[in-house]
N, C-alpha and C positions, 0 to 999 in steps of 0.2 A: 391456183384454181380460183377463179372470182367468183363473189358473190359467198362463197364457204368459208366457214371459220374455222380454222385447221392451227394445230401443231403438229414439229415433227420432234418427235423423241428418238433420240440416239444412244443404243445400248452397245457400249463397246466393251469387249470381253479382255480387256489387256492385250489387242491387237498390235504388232508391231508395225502394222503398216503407217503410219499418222494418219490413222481416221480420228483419234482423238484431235490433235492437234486443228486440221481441218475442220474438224465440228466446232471447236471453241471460236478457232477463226469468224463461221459463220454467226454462231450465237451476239460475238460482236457487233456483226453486219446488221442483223437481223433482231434482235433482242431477245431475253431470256424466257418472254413468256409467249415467242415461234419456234425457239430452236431450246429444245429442252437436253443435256446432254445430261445421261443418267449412267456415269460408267460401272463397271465391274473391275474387281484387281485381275482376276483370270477365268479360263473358260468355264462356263458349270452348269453348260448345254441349255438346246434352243428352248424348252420347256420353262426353264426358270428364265429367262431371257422374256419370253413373254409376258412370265406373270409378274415382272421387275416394270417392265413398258407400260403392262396394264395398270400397275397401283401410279402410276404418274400420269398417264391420259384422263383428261378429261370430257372428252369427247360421247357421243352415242353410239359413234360406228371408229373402227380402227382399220388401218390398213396395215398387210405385214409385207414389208419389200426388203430384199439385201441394198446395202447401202453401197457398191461396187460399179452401180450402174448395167450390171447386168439384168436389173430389172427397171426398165425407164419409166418415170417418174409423169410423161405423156399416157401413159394409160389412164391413169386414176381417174379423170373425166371420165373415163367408158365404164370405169367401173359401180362410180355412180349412179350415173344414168340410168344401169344396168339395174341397181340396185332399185331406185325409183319404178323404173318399169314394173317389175317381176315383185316389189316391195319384198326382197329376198333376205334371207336372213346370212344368208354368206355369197359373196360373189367371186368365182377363184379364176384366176389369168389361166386358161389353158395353150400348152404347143401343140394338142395334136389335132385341132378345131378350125376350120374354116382358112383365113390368112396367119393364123399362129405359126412359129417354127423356133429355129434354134441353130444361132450362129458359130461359129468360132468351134464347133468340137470337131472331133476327127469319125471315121467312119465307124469305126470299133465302138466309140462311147454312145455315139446314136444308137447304134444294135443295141448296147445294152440297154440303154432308154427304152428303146421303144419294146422291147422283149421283156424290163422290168413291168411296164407298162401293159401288158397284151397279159400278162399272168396275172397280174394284181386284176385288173376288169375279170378275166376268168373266174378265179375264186373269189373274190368279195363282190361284185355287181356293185360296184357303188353310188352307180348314178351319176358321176363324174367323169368327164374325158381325158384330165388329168391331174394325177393323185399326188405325184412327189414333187410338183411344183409349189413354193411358197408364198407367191405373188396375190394375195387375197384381201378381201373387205370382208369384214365382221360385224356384226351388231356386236356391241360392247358385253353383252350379259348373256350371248349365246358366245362368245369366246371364253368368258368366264367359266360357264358351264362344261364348255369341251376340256379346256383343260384340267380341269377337274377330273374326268374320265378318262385321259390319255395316260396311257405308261410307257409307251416308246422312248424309244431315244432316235437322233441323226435322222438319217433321210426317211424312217420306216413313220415318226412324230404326223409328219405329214400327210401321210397317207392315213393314219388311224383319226387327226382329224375330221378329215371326210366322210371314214366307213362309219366313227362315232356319230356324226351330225345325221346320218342318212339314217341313222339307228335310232335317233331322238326326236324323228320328225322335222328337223330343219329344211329349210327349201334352200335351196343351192342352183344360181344364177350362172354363167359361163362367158368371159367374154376374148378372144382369142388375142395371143401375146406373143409377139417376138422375144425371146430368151436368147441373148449376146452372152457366152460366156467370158467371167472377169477380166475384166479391161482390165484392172488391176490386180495383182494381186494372180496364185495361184490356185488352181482347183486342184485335187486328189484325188480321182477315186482307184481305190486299190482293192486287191482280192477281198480282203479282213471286213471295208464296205460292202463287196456285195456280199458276203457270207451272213456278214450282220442283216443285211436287207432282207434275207431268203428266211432267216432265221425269225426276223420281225414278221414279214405276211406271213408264215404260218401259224403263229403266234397269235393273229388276229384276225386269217381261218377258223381255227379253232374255235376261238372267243366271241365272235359276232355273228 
């Protein structure tokens, strides 16, 4: 991105894939005060993952993308912009918006997308077109503050995000994203996920 003064911070959870190894590679390339690599010894879920990213960024705004390339690295200009325009305090990549969508899954896991999807709008109104995406810009001290607020864990983290921010007055910007799922690397979602999922939005039914 020209003209912007950016780091990328890389939180690896004890991954077996070599993302570590690939990140140091870069850091070489690149030097240590672009390519920040911040690892963990193992998982200890995406909340603390954040607030690990955030005490190392230095920045005013953050973005949060998977490092897999299923979320491409070509958006962030629009996300900007986006932010500029709208002077937004959170700007989130949505699939189900305009040219957005979502590559690489099968018929089944779209249904559940979009049926997770079509529920969560029902009961929470959040204001957003799509909630268990991760692809987002933050203002530094309104990401500080959501997390703060959050108790979720896994894919439900994401969505309480958003019902959080719409709860605290934040303005929330939208700019639409093609979602490839992992080029590398394997996705799961399994029963145990969606039960947890079902079990999370009522959760924050209740609560919000």
């Amino acid at each position: 991105v020209t003209g912007i003064n950016y780091e990328i911070i890389i939180i690896d959870d004890g991954s077996p894939d070599g993302t570590k190894d690939v990140a140091e590679q870069l850091e070489k390339i690149y030097g240590s005060d672009k390519i920040l690599l911040r690892p963990r010894e193992k998982k200890l879920g995406l909340g603390t993952a954040y607030i690990h990213g955030m005490e190392h960024a230095t920045g005013n705004y953050i973005v949060i993308m998977d490092a897999d390339l299923s979320h491409h690295p070509k958006f962030i200009p629009e996300f900007i912009r986006k932010q500029k325009e709208g002077n937004f305090d959170i700007v989130s990549g949505t699939r189900y918006k305009g040219n957005g969508g979502v590559y690489g899954w099968d018929l089944k896991r779209k249904i559940i997308s979009r049926g997770a999807n079509f529920i969560t709008q029902v009961l929470l109104r959040p204001g957003a077109s799509d909630l268990t995406g991760s692809f987002r810009l933050y203002r530094k001290e309104v990401l500080q503050k959501l997390i703060e607020k959050c108790v979720s864990k896994g894919y439900v983290f994401q969505m309480e995000m958003i019902v959080r921010a719409r709860q605290m007055n934040y303005t929330i910007g939208e700019v639409p994203i093609s979602f490839v799922d992992r080029v590398y690397g394997e996705s799961k979602l399994g029963g145990n996920e969606i039960v947890s999922f079902l079990k999370g939005l009522l959760t924050l039914f209740a609560t919000t």
